[in-house]
DOPAFI-754398 format. One record per residue (C-alpha): residue in one letter; x, y, z. Coordinates in nm, 3 decimals, padded with zeros to 5 digits. Layout:
+------+---------+---------+---------+
! resn !      px !      py !      pz !
+------+---------+---------+---------+
!    a !       X !       Y !       Z !
...
+------+---------+---------+---------+
END
This chain:
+------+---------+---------+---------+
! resn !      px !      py !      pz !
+------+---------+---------+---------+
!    x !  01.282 ! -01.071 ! -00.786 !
!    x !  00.930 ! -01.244 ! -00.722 !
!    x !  00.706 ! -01.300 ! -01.006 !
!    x !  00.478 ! -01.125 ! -00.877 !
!    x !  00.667 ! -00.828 ! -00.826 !
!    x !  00.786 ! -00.885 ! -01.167 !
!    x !  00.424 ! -00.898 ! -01.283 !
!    x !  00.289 ! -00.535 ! -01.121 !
!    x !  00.606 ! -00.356 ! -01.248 !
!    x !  00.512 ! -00.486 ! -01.590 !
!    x !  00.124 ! -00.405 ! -01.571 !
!    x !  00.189 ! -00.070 ! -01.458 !
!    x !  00.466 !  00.025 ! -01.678 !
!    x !  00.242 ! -00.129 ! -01.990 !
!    x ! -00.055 !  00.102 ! -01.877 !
!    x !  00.151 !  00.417 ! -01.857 !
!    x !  00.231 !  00.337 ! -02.252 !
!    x ! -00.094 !  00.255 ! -02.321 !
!    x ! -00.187 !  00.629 ! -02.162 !
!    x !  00.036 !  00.806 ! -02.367 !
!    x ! -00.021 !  00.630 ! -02.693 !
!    x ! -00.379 !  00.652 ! -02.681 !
!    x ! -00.398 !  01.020 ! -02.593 !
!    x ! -00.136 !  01.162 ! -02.806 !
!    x ! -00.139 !  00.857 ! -03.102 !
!    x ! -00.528 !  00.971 ! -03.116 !
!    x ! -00.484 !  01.327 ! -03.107 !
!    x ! -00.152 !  01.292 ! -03.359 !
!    x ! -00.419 !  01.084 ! -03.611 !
!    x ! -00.652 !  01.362 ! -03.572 !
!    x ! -00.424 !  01.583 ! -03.742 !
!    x ! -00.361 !  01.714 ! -03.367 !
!    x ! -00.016 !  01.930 ! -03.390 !
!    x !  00.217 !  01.872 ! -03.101 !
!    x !  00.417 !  02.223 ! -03.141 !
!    x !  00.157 !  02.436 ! -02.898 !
!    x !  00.120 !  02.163 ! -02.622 !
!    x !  00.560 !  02.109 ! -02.649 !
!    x !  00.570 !  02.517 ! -02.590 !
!    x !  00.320 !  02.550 ! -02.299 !
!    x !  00.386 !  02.180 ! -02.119 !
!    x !  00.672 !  02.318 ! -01.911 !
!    x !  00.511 !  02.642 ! -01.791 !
!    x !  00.163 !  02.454 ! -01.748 !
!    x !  00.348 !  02.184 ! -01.541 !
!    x !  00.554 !  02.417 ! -01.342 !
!    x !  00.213 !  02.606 ! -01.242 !
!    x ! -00.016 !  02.283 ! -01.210 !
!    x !  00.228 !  02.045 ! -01.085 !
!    x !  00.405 !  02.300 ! -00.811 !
!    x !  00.060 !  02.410 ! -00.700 !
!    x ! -00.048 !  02.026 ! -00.635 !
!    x !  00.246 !  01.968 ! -00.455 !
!    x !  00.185 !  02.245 ! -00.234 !
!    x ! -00.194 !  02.183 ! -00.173 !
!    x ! -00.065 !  01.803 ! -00.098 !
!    x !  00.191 !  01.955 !  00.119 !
!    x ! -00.051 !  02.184 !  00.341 !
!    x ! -00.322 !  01.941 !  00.378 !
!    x ! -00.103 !  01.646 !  00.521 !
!    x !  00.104 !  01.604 !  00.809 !
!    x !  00.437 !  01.457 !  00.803 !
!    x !  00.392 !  01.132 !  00.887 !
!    x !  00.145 !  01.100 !  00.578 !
!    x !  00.367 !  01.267 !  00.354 !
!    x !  00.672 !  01.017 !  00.416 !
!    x !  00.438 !  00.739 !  00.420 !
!    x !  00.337 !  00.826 !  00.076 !
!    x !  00.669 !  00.892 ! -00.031 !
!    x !  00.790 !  00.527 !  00.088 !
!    x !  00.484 !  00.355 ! -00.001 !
!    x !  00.485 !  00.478 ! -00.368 !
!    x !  00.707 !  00.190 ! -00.487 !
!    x !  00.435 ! -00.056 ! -00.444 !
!    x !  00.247 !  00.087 ! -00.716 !
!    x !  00.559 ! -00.044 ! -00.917 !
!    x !  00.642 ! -00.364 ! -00.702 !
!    x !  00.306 ! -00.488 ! -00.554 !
!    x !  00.214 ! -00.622 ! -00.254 !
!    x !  00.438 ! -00.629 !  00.025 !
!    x !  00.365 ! -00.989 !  00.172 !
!    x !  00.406 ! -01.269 ! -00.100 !
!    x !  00.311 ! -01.651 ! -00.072 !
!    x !  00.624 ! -01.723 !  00.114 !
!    x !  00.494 ! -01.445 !  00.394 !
!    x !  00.230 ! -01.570 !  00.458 !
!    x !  00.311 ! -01.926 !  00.480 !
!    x !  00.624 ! -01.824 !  00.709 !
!    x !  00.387 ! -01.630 !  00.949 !
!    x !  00.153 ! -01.990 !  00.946 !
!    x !  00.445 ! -02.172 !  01.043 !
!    x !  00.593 ! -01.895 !  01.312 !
!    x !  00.214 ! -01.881 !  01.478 !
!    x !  00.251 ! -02.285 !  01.483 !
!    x !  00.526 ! -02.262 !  01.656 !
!    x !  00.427 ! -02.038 !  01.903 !
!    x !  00.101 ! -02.209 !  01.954 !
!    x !  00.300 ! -02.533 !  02.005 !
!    x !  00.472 ! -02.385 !  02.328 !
!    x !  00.198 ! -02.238 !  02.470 !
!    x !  00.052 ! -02.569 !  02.493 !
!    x !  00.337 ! -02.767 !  02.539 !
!    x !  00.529 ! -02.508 !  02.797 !
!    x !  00.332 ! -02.251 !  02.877 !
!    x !  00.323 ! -01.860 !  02.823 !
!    x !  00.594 ! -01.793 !  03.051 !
!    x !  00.847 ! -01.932 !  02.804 !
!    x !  00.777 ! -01.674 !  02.550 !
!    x !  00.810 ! -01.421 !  02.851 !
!    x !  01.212 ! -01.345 !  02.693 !
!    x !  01.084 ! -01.305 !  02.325 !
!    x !  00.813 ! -01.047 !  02.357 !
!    x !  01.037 ! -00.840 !  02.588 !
!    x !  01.304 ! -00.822 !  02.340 !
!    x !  01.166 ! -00.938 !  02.020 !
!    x !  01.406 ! -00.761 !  01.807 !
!    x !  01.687 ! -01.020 !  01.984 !
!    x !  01.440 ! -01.308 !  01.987 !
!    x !  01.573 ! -01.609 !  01.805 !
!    x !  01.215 ! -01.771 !  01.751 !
!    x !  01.104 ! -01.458 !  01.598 !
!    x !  01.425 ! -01.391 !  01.425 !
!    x !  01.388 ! -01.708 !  01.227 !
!    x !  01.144 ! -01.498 !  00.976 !
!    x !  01.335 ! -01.175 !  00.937 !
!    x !  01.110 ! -00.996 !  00.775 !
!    x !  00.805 ! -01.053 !  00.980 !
!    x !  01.114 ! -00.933 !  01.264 !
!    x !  01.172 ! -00.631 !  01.071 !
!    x !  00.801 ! -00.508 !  00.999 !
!    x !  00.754 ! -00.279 !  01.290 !
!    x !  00.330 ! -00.336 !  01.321 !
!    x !  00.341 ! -00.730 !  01.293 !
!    x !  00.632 ! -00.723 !  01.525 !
!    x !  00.439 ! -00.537 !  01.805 !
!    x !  00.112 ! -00.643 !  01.708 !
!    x !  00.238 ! -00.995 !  01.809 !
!    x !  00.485 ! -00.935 !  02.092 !
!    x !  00.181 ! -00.685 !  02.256 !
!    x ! -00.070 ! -00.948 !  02.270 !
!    x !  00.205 ! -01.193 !  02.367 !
!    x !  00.281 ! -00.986 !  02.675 !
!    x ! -00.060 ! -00.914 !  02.781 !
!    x ! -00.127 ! -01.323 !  02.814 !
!    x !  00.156 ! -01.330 !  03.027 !
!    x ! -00.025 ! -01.084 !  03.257 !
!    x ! -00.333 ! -01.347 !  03.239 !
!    x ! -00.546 ! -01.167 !  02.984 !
!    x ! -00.672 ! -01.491 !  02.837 !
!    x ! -00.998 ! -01.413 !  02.769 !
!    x ! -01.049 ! -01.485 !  02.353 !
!    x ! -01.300 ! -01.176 !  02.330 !
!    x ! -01.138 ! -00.937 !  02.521 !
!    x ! -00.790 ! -01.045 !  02.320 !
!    x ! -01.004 ! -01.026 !  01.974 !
!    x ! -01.112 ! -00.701 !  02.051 !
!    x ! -00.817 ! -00.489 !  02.154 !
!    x ! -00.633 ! -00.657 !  01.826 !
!    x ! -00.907 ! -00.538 !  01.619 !
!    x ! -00.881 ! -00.217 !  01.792 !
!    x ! -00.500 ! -00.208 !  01.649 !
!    x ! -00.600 ! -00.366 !  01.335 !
!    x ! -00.879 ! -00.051 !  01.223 !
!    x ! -00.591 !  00.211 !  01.411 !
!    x ! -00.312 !  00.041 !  01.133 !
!    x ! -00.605 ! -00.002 !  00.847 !
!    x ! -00.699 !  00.420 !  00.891 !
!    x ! -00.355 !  00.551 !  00.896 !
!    x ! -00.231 !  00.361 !  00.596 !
!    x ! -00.533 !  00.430 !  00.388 !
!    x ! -00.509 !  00.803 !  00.465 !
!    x ! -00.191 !  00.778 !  00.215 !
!    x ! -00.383 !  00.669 ! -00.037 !
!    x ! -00.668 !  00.912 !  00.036 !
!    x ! -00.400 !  01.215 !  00.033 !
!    x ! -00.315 !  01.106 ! -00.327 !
!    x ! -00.647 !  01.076 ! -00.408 !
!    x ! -00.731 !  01.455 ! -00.301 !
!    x ! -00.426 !  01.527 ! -00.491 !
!    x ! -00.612 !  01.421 ! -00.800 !
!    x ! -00.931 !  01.528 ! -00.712 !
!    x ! -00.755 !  01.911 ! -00.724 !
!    x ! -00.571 !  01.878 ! -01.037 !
!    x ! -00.825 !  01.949 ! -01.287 !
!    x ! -00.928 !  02.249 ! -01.112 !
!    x ! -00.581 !  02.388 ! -01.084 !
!    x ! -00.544 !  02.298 ! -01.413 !
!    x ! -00.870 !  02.556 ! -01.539 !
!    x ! -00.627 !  02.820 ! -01.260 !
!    x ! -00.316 !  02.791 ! -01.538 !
!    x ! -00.598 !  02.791 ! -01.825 !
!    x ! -00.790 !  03.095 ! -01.703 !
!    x ! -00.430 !  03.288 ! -01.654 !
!    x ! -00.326 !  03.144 ! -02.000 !
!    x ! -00.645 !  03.345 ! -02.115 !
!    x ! -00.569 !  03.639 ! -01.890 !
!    x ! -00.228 !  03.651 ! -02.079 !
!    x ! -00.398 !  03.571 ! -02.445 !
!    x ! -00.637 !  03.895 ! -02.371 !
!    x ! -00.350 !  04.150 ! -02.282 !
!    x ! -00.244 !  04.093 ! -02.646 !
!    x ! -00.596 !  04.132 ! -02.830 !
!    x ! -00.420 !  04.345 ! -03.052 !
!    x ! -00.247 !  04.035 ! -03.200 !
!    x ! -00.291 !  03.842 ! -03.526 !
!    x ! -00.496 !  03.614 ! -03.497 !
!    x ! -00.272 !  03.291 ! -03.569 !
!    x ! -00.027 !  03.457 ! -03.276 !
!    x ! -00.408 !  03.512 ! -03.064 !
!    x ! -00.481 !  03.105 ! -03.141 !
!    x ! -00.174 !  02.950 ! -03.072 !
!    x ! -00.200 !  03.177 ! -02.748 !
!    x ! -00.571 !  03.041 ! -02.630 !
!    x ! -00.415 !  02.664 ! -02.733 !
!    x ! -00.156 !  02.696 ! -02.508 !
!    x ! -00.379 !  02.838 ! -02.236 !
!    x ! -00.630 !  02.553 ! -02.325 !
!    x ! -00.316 !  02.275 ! -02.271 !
!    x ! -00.344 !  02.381 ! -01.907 !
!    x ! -00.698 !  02.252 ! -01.920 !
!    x ! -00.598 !  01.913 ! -02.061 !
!    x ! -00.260 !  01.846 ! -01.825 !
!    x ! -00.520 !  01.882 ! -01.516 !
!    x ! -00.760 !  01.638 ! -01.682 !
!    x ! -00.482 !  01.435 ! -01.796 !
!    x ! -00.286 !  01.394 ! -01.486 !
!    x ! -00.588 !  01.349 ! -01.307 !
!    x ! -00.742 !  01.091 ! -01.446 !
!    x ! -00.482 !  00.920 ! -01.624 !
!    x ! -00.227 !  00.888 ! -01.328 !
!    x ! -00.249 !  00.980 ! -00.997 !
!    x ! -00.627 !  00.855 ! -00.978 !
!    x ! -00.529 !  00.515 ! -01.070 !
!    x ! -00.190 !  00.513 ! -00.843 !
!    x ! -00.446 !  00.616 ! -00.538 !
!    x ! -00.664 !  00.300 ! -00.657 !
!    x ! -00.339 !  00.086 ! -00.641 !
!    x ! -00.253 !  00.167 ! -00.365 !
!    x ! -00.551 !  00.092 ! -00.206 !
!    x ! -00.558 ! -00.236 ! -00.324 !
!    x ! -00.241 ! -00.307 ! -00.196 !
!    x ! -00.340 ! -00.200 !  00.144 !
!    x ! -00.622 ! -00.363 !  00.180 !
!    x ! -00.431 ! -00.711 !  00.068 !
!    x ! -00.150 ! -00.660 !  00.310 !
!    x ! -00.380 ! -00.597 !  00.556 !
!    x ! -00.488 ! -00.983 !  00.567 !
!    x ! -00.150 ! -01.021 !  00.660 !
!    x ! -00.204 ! -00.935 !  01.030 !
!    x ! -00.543 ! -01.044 !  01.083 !
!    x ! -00.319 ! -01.389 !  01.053 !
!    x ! -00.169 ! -01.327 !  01.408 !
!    x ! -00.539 ! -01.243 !  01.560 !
!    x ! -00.682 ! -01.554 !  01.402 !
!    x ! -00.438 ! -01.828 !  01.528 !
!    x ! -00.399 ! -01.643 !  01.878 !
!    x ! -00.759 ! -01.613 !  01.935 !
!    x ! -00.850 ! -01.963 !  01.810 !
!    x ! -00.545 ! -02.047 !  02.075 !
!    x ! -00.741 ! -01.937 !  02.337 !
!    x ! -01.053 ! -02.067 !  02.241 !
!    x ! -00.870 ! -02.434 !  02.271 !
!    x ! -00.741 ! -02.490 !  01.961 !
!    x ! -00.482 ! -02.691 !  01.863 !
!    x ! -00.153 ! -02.538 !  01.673 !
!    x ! -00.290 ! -02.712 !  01.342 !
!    x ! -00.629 ! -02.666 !  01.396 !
!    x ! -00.600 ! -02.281 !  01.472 !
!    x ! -00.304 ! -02.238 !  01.177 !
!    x ! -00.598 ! -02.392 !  00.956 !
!    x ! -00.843 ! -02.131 !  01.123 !
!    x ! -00.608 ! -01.842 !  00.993 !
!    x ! -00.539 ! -01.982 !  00.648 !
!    x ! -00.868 ! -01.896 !  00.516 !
!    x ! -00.813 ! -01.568 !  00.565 !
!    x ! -00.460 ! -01.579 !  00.361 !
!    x ! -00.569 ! -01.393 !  00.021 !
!    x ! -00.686 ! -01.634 ! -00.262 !
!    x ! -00.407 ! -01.615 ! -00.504 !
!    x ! -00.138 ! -01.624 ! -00.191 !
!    x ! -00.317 ! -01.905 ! -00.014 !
!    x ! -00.103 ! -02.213 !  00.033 !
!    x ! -00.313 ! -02.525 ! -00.006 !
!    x ! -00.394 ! -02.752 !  00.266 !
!    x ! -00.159 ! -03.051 !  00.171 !
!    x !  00.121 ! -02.774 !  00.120 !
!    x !  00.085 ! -02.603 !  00.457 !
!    x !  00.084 ! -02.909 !  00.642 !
!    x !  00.388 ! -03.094 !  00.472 !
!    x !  00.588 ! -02.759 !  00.530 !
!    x !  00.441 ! -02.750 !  00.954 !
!    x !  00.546 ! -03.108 !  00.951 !
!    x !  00.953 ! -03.033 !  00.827 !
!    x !  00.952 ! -02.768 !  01.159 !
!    x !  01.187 ! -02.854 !  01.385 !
!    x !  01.043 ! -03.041 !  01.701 !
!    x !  01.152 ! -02.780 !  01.944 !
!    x !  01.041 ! -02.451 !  01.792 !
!    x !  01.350 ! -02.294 !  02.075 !
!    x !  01.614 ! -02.498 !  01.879 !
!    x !  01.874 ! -02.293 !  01.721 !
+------+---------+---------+---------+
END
C-alpha cells in the first residue's frame, strides 16, 4: 500500500474518532445521559437515513449513483494517481513524442486503433486500464493521423473533453453534497413526528412526557449530526480528490499540444510537469535521469 494511501485512510479514520468523542465525550461530561438517544437512534435512523437515501435515489440518475458508490473509497484511500502516475504518464508522452518526431504519426496508426492491445501503451497498465486517459489519448492520437495538426484546434477539443470529464465527476460529489444539505431538514420531519407521537400521550407523567420530547428531539440532532459531521466533509473530500486527479489528464494535452507547437519530447515533457500537483511533482533531475533509462526504441518489447 502507498504511503499516501496509508496516510488518507489514517486522517479520515482519526477524524471520525475525533467526531464521536467530541460530541458524545462533551455531552457525557455534561452530565448528558445516553439511555434516550440509545432508545430513539434506531427508529430516528431508520426514518432519517431511509428518507436520504431515497431523496439521493430520486434526484440522481444511475450513472451518478454508481459513480458515487465506486468513488466512495477514495475518501478512505486518496487520490487515485500517485507520484509514480504521473511520472509514468511523463515518460509514456516522451515516448510517444519521440516517434512522432523520429517516425512519424503513421506509426502510432496500430496503437490508437487498438489501444487496449497496444504494447507501447500497455507498458503502463494502469494508464491502459483508466478508460478517460485511455481515449482521451488514443482520440487525439487518431485525429493527427487524419492531419488535424493544428495546436489550437487540438487544445480546444481536449479541453472540450477535459470540462465534459471535470462536470460529470464533480456531479458525484455535488449529489452527496445535496444529500447533506437535506439531512437536517429530514431530521426536524422525524422530530416534528416524534412530537406528534409525544402529544397523543399528553395524558402521561411527565418523566414518561420528557423522555418522549428527548427522543423526538434526538431526531433533531442525528440530522445536524450526520450533516455536518459526515457526509458534508466526505462531499469536500471528494472534491478535492477530483480536482487533483484531474491534473492527471491535462498531462496528455500539455505534452501533445507543446508537440505540435515544435517542441521537443524533453522540452514538451518539461512543459507538462508543471502542471503535475506540488506534492506529486517529480523534480527536474529525477524526471530526466528516469527519461534517460527509457529504452532507445520506445516500440521495443
Amino acid at each position: 500500500m502507498r504511503a499516501s494511501g496509508h496516510g488518507d485512510r489514517m486522517f479520515a479514520i482519526i477524524g471520525i474518532v475525533v467526531v464521536f468523542a467530541m460530541v458524545f465525550g462533551g455531552y457525557m461530561l455534561a452530565g448528558g445521559k445516553f439511555g434516550v438517544i440509545i432508545k430513539a437512534a434506531p427508529f430516528e435512523l431508520m426514518m432519517i437515513g431511509g428518507a436520504a437515501v431515497g431523496a439521493f435515489l430520486i434526484s440522481n440518475g444511475p450513472s451518478v449513483l454508481k459513480g458515487v458508490a465506486s468513488d466512495i473509497k477514495y475518501i478512505f484511500s486518496g487520490p487515485k494517481w500517485n507520484k509514480d502516475d504521473y511520472r509514468d504518464l511523463l515518460s509514456l508522452m516522451f515516448m510517444i513524442i519521440k516517434l512522432l518526431k523520429t517516425r512519424g504519426v503513421l506509426v502510432l496508426e496500430p496503437h490508437v486503433e487498438k489501444p487496449h492491445e497496444s504494447t507501447l501503451f500497455g507498458k503502463y497498465p494502469k494508464i491502459q486500464h483508466d478508460h478517460f486517459a485511455l481515449d482521451l489519448l488514443a482520440d487525439t492520437l487518431r485525429m493527427m493521423t487524419m492531419s488535424m495538426d493544428d495546436p489550437y484546434q487540438v487544445e480546444d477539443c481536449i479541453q472540450r473533453q477535459l470540462k465534459k470529464h471535470h462536470a460529470e465527476t464533480h456531479a458525484r460529489a455535488a449529489a452527496l453534497q445535496h444529500m447533506a444539505d437535506g439531512l437536517p431538514a429530514l431530521g426536524i420531519v422525524a422530530a416534528v413526528l416524534g412530537v406528534i407521537k409525544t402529544m397523543s400521550s399528553i395524558d402521561q407523567p411527565v418523566e414518561i412526557l420528557g423522555g418522549m420530547i428527548g427522543g423526538a428531539l434526538v431526531g433533531t440532532f442525528l440530522g445536524v449530526f450526520l450533516a455536518y459531521g459526515f457526509v458534508g466533509p466526505m462531499a469536500a473530500r471528494l472534491n478535492q480528490i477530483y480536482e487533483q486527479d484531474h491534473q492527471f489528464y491535462f498531462i496528455i494535452r500539455d505534452c501533445l499540444v507543446a508537440y505540435l507547437q515544435g517542441h521537443s519530447a524533453p522540452v514538451a515533457v518539461e512543459i507538462a510537469r508543471g502542471n503535475v500537483p506540488s506534492e506529486l511533482q517529480p523534480s527536474f533531475q529525477e524526471l530526466d535521469e528516469h527519461l534517460n533509462s527509457l529504452p532507445a526504441d520506445p516500440l521495443a518489447a
